[in-house]
C-alpha positions, 0 to 999 in steps of 0.5 A: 899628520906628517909624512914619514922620510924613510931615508932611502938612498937615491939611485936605481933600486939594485944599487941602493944597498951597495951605494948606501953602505959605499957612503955611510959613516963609518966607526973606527975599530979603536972606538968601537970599544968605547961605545956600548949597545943594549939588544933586547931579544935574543932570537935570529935577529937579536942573536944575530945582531948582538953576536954580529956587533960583538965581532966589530968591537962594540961592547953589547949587553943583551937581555931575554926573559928566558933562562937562555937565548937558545928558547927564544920563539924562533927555536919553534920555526918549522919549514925553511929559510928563503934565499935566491940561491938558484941551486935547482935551475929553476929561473930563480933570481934576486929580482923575483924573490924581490917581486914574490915578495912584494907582490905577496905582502899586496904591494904594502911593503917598501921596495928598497927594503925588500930588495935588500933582504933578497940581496943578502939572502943568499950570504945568510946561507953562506953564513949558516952553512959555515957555522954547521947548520945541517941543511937538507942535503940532496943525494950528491950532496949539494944543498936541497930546496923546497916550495912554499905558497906564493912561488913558482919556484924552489928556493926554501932551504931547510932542516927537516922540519926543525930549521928554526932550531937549528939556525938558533943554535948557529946564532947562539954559537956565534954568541957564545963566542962573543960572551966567552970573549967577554965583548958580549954581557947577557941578562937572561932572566931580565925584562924591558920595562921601559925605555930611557931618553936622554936629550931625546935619544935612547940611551938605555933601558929600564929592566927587571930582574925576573929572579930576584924582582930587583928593578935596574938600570942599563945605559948604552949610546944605542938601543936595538930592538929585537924582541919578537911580534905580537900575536899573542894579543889573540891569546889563542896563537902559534907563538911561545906563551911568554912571547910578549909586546912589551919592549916594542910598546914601552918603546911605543910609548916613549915616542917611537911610532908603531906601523900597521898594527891590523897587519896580522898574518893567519897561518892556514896549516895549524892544529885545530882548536878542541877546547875552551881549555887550550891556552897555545895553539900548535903551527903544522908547517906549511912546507907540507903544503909541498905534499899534502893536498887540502880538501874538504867533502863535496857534499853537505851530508858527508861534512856532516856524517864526519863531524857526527862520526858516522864516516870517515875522511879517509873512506870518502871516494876521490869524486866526493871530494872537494880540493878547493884550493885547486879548483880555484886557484889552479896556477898555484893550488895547494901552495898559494900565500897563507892569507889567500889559503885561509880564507878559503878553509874559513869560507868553506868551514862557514859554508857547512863544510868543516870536518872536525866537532866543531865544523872549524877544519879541513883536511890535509891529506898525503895519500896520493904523495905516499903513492907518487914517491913510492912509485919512484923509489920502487923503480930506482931500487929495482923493484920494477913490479911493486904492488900498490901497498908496497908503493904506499910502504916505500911512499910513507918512509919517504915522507918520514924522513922529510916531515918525521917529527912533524908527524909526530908532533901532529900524532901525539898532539891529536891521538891520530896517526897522519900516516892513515888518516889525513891531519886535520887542519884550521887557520891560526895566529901566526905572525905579526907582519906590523910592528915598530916603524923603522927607516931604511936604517932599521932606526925608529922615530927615536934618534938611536933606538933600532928594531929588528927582525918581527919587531919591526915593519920593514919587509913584509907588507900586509903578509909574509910569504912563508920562509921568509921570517927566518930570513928577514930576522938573519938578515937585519943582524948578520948582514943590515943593523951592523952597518947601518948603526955604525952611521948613527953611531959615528956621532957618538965616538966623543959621547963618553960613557952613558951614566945611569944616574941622572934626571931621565934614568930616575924618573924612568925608574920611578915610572916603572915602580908606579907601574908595577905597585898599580897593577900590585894594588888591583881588587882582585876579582880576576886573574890576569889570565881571565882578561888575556882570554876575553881580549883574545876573543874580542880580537879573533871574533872582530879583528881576526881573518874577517873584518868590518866597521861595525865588529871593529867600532865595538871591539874598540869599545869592548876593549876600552871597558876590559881594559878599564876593569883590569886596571880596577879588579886584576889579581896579582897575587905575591909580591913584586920583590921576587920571582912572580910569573903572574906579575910579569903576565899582568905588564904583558897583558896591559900592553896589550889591552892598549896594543889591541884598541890601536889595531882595531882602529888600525883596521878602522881606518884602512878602508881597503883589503890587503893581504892579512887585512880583509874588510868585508866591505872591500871584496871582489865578487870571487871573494877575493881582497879588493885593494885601494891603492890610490887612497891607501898605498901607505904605511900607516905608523900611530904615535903613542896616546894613552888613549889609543883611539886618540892615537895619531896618524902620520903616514909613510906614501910607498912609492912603486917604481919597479913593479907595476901595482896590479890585483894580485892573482894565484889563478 
């Protein structure tokens, strides 16, 4: 085990940033037009970067495996983007973004990484509203702010309930731009299947072509990548069904460490499941937190009654009904971070209290929401003497017009109508806050190679505030990597032109056919979604909201056996020569076999409760995580072995001089 340098500059933490970029190397613009770099992933943070570095001069080719960057993952974001703009007076700062989010990650993030993403949060908003993005606006016309958990303040900008969308499409424009320029070459269709060193650097990239099955070879002096989390290792998750881990473990397995795996974020506010046949589940933002109080029946026998449908959530009385969140945690209610909010509906759906068939859901609900708007726009209209259904009327265009297609995604999804009836809500895989370890330059352990956005471990802790994925992925391209890759590569204005034809290219190549002929020549007993669903429930049962020695001993067990049967009895029909989906799900699929054993013995070893992360064995009496800070307040980041419960453990110690470690509190 060795101890991790995270090349953080010296100083007092509000002038790192500053000094760090004062003092970096530099590249010419001359010579950036000789020096090429590969982004893989082209969602908010590789869009952002590849556009970014476009701009400066490099030559960037980038690669995604959908038909067009504008359906990356980051198109399906709901809620808003943080920022410590200020704007609504509320006491708000880049000191107490800084401090929101350290304290939400359970103070398991490193401090000059956060503070620089607050830092620079304000410029994304600056950026976004200069390329057309239409944020919400208030009535004068000035920029809208709401709340989401873990805050005591309004700084979430926001677009409807479609943020991520329109923020893409801002990136997108950006890099439009950059390929009509010619600066930027773009392989959409494409997908990393390896990563090619070359004196111990990166300097490019093995990729398929999912068209035409043909396998390629792209050089580059650097390497970024961007593509995206993990949480499709559950099966059953938020994210898009192709989103993969693929480029990051390929990465993994060629020397870069991959940090805090068991580091998973369960989104309280999700569509829940109805069925063996789901194969992706549906996020409700948590922006509707804002206005819909959660809450479940007091009593045993109405829970009951509901999940038999003799009763109705709607028809129970205010007194019989439990706003659990609210009652626990007064200070912050309905809006505390997703880990804290998800564990409360699990505790009391395993205490009886569910409401849907299969007891796993609490309600949401805006009645009283409907009636406090109404109540304001039936006075500034005029309308002093409004009956309370004229309230309710007036209350419910109110909440369409900020949460519209949300309630229509939920209507047509469940066949209920949220504006009678209150949503049904369950936790769901959401977020991966683990990822490829990187440096206070976004650099991995592999000299050149970089990682951005969700690929990467830097911000959040053990769990991410929500709002604050959209920002970290902006800033690390628009505002972080296009500084800090120039200081590496600084050093490589004399390289020349990286060549595809040597020694490390063709063996990297050669590795892949191997790969890909092994998975072509399995029995054939199963289909790889058969493997996919069986990991998936072996990671939500033992490794999901709730975990303990002995469940996470033996999902290491089971998934070393599944992972063994894949390799011997998947089914990949077709040929690997062309187009073949199954082909492309069984690369994925075996990634994640491997992923999954690794976060299992993540888990394993971390003898603490952090945020994402709860051991039943760690808690206080309330139920509450119960943290170790004096044994673990570390990174933990695993070296590649082919067995992963051989993996090797070299740990990062976060060092915590400007906020005082103490148990977190949302009462």
């Amino acid at each position: 085990m060795s101890v991790l340098d995270s090349k953080v500059p010296q100083g007092p933490l509000a002038e790192k940033w500053v000094t760090h970029k004062n003092t970096i190397n530099l590249v010419n613009p001359a010579n950036k037009r000789n020096i090429d770099v590969i982004v893989v992933g082209t969602g908010l943070a590789g869009g952002s970067a590849a556009a970014t570095l476009a701009e400066l001069g490099y030559n960037v080719k980038t690669f995604c495996y959908n038909d067009s960057p504008r359906r990356a993952h980051s198109i399906a974001a709901q809620g808003g983007i943080n920022a410590a703009k200020n704007y609504q007076g509320d006491g708000d700062s880049n000191f107490r973004l800084f401090y929101d989010t350290i304290k939400g990650g359970d103070y398991r993030s490193r401090e000059a990484n956060v503070h620089r993403l607050a830092e620079v949060s304000s410029n994304i908003i600056d950026q976004c509203v200069a390329q057309g993005v239409p944020f919400a606006r208030e009535y004068g016309g000035l920029l809208d702010n709401r709340s989401f958990g873990g805050v005591l303040v309004s700084r979430t900008f926001y677009a409807a309930g479609q943020t991520g969308q329109q923020l893409l499409l801002g990136a997108y424009s950006a890099l439009n731009r950059q390929i009509n320029r010619g600066k930027v070459q773009p392989f959409n269709r494409h997908e990393m299947l390896d990563l090619v060193k070359v004196d111990g650097k990166a300097r490019g990239i093995i990729a398929r072509n999912l068209v035409t099955g043909e396998i390629e070879r792209h050089g580059a002096h650097a390497v970024v990548i961007a593509s995206g989390g993990y949480g499709n290792v559950f099966f059953l998750s938020t994210n898009a069904m192709g989103s993969n881990v693929m480029a990051a473990w390929r990465t993994h397995r060629r020397g870069a460490y991959f940090a805090n795996p068991c580091y998973t974020q369960i989104h309280p506010t999700c569509i829940p499941v109805s069925g063996e046949h789901q194969s992706k589940l549906t996020l409700m933002s948590e922006s509707l937190r804002n206005d819909g109080r959660i809450w479940v029946p007091k009593n045993l026998e109405d829970a009951k009654a509901i999940r038999e449908g003799k009763k109705r959530g709607v028809d129970l009385k205010e007194e019989d009904r439990d706003y659990y969140l609210e009652r626990r945690y007064p200070a912050f209610g309905n809006l505390v971070p997703r880990d804290v909010a998800s564990r409360a509906a699990k505790e009391r759906c395993d205490a009886g209290y569910g409401v849907n068939k299969t007891g796993n859901a609490v309600y949401l609900d805006f009645e009283a929401s409907f009636l406090r708007y109404g109540k304001v726009e039936a006075l500034t209209s005029g309308h002093k003497d409004a009956s309370e259904a004229e309230m309710i009327a007036l209350g419910k265009k109110v909440i369409e017009k900020k949460y519209g297609n949300l309630f229509d995604m939920y209507r047509n999804i469940t066949d209920e109508n949220p504006y009678e009836v209150p949503m049904k809500i369950f936790p769901a895989v959401h977020y991966t806050m683990g990822g490829l370890w990187v440096d206070y330059n976004l650099q991995t352990t592999v000299p050149g190679c970089f990682a951005a956005g969700e690929a990467n471990f830097s911000d959040h802790g053990a769990n991410r505030l929500g709002a604050s994925a959209l920002m970290q992925g902006l800033a690390d391209g628009y505002f972080v990597l296009p500084y800090t890759i120039g200081d590496y590569l600084a050093n490589e204005i004399r390289t020349g032109e990286i060549s595809t034809e040597t020694p490390e290219f063709e063996q990297a190549e050669k590795d892949t056919r191997a790969r890909i002929e092994k998975l072509m020549n399995g029995a054939g007993t199963h289909s790889v979604d058969y493997y996919h669903k069986k990991l998936g429930l072996i990671m939500w049962n033992k490794c999901g909201m709730s975990r303990n020695a002995e469940d996470l001993q033996s999902a290491m067990d089971e998934i070393k056996e599944l992972r063994e049967d894949f390799w011997k009895n998947v089914k990949v029909p077709g040929s690997a020569d062309t187009k073949n989906q199954e082909l492309e799900k069984a690369g994925r699929v075996a990634d994640f076999l491997e992923l999954g054993e690794l976060f299992a013995k993540d888990a394993l070893t971390r003898d603490e409760s952090c945020g994402g992360h709860f051991r039943e064995e760690y808690q206080t009496p309330e139920g509450e995580a119960l943290r170790d800070d004096e044994n673990f307040a570390f990174v933990s980041a695993w070296e590649y072995n082919e067995n992963p419960r051989d993996a090797k453990l070299h740990k990062e110690d976060l060092v915590f001089e400007n906020v005082e470690l103490k148990t977190r509190s949302y009462k």
